[in-house]
C-alpha positions as CSV (number, residue, x, y, z in Angstrom):
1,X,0.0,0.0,0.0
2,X,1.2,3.8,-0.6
3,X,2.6,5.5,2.1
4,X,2.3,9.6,2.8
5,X,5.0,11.7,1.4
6,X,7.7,12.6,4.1
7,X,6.9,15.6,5.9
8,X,8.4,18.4,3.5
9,X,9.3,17.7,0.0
10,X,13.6,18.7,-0.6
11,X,14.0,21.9,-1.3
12,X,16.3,21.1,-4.5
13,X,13.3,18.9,-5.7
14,X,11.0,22.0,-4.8
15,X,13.8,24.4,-7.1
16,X,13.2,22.1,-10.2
17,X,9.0,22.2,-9.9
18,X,8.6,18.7,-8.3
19,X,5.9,18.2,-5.3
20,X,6.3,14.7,-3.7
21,X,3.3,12.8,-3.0
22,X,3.4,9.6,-1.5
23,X,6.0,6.4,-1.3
24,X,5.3,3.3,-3.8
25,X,8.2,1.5,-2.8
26,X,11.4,1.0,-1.8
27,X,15.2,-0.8,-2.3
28,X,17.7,-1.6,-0.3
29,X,19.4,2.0,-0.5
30,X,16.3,4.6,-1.7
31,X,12.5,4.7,-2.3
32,X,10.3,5.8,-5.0
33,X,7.9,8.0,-4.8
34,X,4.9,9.5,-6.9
35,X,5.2,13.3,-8.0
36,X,4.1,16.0,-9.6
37,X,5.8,18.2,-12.0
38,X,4.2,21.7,-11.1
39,X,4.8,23.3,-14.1
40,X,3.8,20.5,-16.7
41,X,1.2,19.3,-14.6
42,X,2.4,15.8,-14.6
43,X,2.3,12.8,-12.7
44,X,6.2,11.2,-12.6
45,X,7.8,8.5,-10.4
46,X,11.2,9.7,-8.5
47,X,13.3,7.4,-6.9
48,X,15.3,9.0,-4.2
49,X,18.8,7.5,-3.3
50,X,20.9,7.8,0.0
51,X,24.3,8.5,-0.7
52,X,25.0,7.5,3.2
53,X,23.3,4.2,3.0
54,X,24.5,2.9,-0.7
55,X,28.5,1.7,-1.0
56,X,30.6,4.0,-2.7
57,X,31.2,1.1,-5.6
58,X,27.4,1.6,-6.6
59,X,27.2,5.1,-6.3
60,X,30.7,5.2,-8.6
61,X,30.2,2.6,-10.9
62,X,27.0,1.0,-10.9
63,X,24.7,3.9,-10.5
64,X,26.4,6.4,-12.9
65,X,26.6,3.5,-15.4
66,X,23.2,3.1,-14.7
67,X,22.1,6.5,-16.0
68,X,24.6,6.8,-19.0
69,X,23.2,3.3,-20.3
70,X,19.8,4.9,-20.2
71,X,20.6,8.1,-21.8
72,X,19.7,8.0,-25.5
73,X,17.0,5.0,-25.0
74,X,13.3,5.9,-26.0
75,X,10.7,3.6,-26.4
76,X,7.0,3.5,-26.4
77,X,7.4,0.1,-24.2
78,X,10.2,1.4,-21.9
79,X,10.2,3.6,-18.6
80,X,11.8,6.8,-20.2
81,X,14.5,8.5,-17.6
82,X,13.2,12.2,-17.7
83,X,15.8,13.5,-15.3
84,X,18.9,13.2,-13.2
85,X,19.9,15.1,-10.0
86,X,22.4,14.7,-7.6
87,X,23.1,16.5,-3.9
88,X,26.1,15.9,-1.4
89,X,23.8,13.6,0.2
90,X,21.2,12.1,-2.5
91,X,20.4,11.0,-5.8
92,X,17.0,12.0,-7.1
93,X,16.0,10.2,-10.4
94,X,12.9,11.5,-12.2
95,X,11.0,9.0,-14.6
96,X,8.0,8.4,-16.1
97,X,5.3,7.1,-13.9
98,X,3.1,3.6,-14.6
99,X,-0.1,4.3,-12.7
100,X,-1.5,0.6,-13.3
101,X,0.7,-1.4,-11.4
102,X,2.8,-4.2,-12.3
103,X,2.3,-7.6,-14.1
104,X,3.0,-9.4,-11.6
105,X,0.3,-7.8,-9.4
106,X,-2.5,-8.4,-12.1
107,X,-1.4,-12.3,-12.6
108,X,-1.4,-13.0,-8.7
109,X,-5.0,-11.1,-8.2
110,X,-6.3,-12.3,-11.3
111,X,-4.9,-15.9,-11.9
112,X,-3.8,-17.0,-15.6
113,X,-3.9,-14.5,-18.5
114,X,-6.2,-15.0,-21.4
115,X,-4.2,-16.2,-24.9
116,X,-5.3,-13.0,-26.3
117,X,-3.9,-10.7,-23.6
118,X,-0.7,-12.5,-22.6
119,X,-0.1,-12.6,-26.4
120,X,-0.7,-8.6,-26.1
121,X,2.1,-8.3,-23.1
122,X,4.5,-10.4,-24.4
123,X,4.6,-9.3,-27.8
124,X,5.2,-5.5,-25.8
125,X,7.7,-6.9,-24.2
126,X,9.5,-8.7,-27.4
127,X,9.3,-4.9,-29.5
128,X,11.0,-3.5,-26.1
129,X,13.7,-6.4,-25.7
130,X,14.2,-6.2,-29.4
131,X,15.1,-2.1,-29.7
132,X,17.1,-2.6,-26.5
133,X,18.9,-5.8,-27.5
134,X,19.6,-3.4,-31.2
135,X,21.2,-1.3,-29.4
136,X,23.5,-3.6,-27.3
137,X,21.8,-3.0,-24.4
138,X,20.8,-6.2,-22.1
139,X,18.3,-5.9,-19.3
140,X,19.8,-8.9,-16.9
141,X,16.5,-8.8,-14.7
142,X,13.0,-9.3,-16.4
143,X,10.8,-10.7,-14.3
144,X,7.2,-10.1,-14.2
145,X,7.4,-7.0,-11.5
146,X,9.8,-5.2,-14.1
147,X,6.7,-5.0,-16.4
148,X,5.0,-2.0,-15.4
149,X,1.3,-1.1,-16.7
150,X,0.3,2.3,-18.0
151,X,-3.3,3.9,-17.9
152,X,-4.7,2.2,-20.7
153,X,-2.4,-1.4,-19.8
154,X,0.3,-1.4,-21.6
155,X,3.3,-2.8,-20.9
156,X,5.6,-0.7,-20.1
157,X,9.4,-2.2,-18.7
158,X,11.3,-0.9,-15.6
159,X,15.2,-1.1,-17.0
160,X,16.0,0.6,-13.3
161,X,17.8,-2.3,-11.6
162,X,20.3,-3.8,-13.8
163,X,21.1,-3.0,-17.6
164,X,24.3,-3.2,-19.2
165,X,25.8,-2.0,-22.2
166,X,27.4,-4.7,-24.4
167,X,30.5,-3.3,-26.4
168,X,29.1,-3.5,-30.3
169,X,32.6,-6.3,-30.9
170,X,31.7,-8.3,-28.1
171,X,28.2,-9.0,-29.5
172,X,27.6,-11.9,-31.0
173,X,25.1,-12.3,-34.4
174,X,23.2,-15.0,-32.8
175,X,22.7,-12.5,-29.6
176,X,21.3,-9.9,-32.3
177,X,19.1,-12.5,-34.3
178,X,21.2,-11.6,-37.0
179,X,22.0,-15.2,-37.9
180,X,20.0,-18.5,-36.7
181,X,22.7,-20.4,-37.0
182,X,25.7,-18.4,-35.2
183,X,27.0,-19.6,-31.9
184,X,29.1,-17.8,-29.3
185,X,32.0,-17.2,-31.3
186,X,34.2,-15.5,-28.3
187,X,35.1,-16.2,-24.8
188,X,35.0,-12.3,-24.5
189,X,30.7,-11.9,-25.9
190,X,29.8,-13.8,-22.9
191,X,29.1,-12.5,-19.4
192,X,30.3,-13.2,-16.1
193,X,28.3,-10.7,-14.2
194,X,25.9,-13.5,-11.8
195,X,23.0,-11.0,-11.2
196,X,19.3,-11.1,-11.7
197,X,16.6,-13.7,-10.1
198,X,16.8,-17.3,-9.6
199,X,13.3,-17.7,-10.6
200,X,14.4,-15.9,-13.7
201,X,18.0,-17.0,-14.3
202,X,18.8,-19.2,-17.2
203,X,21.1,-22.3,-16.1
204,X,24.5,-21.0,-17.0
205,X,23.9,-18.1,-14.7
206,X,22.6,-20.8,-12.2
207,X,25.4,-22.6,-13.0
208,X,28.1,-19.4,-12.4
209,X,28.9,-20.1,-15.7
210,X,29.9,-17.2,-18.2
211,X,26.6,-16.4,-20.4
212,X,25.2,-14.8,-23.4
213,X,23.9,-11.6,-21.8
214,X,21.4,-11.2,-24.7
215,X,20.0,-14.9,-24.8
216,X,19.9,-14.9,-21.2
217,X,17.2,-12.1,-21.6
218,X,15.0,-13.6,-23.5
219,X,15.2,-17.1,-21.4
220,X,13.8,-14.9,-18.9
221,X,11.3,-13.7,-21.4
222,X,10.3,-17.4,-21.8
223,X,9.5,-17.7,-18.1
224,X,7.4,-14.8,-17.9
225,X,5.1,-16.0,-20.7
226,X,4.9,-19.3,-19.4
227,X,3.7,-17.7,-15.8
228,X,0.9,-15.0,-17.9
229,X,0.0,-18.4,-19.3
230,X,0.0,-20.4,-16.6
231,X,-0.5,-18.2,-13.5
232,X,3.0,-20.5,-12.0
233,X,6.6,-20.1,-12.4
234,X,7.8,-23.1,-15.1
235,X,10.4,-24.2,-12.3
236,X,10.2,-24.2,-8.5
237,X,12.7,-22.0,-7.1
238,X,12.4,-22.6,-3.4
239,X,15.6,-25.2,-3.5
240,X,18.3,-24.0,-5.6
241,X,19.2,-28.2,-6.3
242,X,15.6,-28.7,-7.1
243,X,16.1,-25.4,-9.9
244,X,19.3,-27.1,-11.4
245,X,17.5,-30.0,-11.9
246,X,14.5,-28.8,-13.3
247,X,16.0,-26.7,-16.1
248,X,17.8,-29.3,-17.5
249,X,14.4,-30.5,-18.4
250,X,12.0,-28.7,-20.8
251,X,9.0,-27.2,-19.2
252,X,6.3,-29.5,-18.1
253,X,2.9,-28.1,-19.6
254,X,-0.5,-28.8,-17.2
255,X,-2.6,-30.8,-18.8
256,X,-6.0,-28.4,-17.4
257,X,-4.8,-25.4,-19.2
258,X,-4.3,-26.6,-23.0
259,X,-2.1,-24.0,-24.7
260,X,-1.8,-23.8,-28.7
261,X,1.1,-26.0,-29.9
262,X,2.8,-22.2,-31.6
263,X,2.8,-21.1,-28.2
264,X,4.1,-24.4,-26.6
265,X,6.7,-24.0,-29.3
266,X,7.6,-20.5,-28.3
267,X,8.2,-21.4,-24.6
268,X,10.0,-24.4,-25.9
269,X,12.4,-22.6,-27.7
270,X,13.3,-19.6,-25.5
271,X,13.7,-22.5,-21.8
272,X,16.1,-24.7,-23.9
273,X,20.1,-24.5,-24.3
274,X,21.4,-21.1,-25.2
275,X,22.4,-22.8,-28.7
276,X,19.1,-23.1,-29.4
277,X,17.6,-20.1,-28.1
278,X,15.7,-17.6,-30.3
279,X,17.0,-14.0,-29.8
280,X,14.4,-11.4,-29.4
281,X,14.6,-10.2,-33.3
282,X,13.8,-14.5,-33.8
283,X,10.8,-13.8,-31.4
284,X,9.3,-11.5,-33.4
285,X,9.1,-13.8,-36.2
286,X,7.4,-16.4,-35.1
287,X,3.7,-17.0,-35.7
288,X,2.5,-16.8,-32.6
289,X,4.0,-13.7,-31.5
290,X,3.7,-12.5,-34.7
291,X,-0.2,-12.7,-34.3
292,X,-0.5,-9.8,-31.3
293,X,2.1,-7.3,-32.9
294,X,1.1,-3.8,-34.2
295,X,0.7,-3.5,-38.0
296,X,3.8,-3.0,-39.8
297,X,7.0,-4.2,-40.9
298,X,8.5,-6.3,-38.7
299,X,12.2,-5.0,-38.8
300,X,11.0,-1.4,-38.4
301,X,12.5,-1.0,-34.4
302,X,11.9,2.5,-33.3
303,X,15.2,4.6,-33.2
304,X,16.9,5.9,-30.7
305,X,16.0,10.1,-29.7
306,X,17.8,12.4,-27.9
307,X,17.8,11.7,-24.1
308,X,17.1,14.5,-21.7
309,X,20.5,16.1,-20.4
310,X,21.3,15.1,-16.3
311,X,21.4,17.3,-13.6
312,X,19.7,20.4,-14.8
313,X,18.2,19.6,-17.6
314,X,14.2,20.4,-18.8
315,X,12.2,17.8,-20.2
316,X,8.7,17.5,-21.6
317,X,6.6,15.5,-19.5
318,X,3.0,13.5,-20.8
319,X,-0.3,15.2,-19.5
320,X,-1.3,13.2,-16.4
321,X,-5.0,12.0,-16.9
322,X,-5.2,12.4,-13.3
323,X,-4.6,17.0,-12.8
């Protein structure tokens, strides 16, 4: 549930036209919070960092990679960063605001998705994964919670945890769907970052092996279309033996809810080995993802627009359906 706003909203918030409103969650070193920017008359979401409670390595390195890896990203599917700024004592990061909730809120309240709106998630999600994974950027931790919901329920994906920028050399083709039949060709394309979810992971990462950053996305994609499907994780992730077992194995299907062999055969081929994997520009090509997407060429991926500046910068900000 919400919680109130603190007692006074900062004053450097305050200088830049912000009005806190009330807390919508929290991490292990800030909070977010719903706002308003005065001046545009717009809801946004702000998550406020402590510089005293967060270790200097994430302030220096993760969190300032954080931002410049989001800087330059723009997509209709994506939480856009609006705005960056920093204090002696705090980090204050202004983005765009998902009023509905979360996926993972709607599939634990409502049970099972319908074929017709899981299709309309997931293919959301692919278009996303697909313009970030052009881009060599990899998410490392989609899970059903990272997929936000606007006002009309749309999918819209939190990239505020974990995203990394893959040098363009160290990408491989079969990462970028640019060949089906390319394999890892270098020891240096893989990962050995261990980060993310268990429930989520795919087994090299469970494994501590080095990974495929970009098939290791959309593995995680395959278990978050299994669950809309299914209303259940594919594997049980209470016991971290019981996990390593279970994903050497393909997915067990429930015989009460039948699922159309195209989507059995999606699921299939994103919880298999990474040689096998389909790579989010794959995804989109398949039938039955193909069904839920937007009209329109297929290979037409939104570009890339100009990212609002940090620290001072202005920014135009979506009317709020709710001032």
């Amino acid at each position: 549930m919400a919680e109130a706003a603190p007692t006074a909203t900062p004053a450097v918030l305050e200088q830049f036209g912000y009005q806190l409103e009330q807390m919508l969650g929290h991490s292990t070193y800030g909070k977010v919070y719903k706002a308003v920017a005065c001046q545009q008359r717009a809801q946004v979401a702000i998550k406020v960092i402590s510089k005293r409670k967060a270790p200097e390595e994430y302030l220096i390195e993760l969190l300032s990679h954080h931002i410049q890896v989001l800087k330059g990203l723009h997509h209709k599917h994506l939480i856009t960063l609006y705005q960056a700024i920093e204090t002696t004592a705090w980090h204050y990061i202004i983005m765009e605001l998902a009023p509905s909730g979360n996926v993972l809120q709607r599939v634990q309240n409502e049970g099972p998705c319908p074929e017709s709106l899981a299709g309309h998630w997931f293919s959301q999600l692919v278009l996303c994964l697909a313009y970030l994974h052009s881009r060599a950027v990899v998410h490392r931790d989609l899970k059903l919670e990272n997929l936000l919901l606007d006002y009309q329920d749309n999918v819209k994906i939190s990239i505020f945890g974990l995203p990394q920028r893959v040098a363009p050399e160290d990408a491989n083709r079969k990462s970028l769907g640019a060949s089906a039949s390319a394999e890892v060709s270098t020891r240096e394309a893989l990962s050995q970052t261990f980060c993310g979810s268990f429930a989520y992971a795919c087994p090299r990462i469970l494994q501590a092996q080095a990974y495929d950053p970009f098939l290791a996305d959309t593995w995680s994609a395959g278990v978050i279309l299994y669950a809309l499907l299914l209303g259940r994780l594919p594997f049980d992730d209470t016991n971290l033996q019981r996990l390593l077992q279970q994903i050497q194995r393909p997915p067990v299907f429930p015989s009460w809810q039948p699922l159309p062999q195209d989507c059995k055969d999606v699921i299939l081929r994103l919880l298999c080995p990474a040689s096998q994997r389909l790579s989010a520009q794959e995804l989109l090509q398949t039938p039955w993802v193909s069904r839920f997407l937007p009209l329109g060429p297929l290979g037409d991926l939104p570009s890339a627009t100009e990212a609002p500046e940090t620290q001072s910068s202005r920014c135009s900000f979506p009317a709020s359906e709710n001032l």
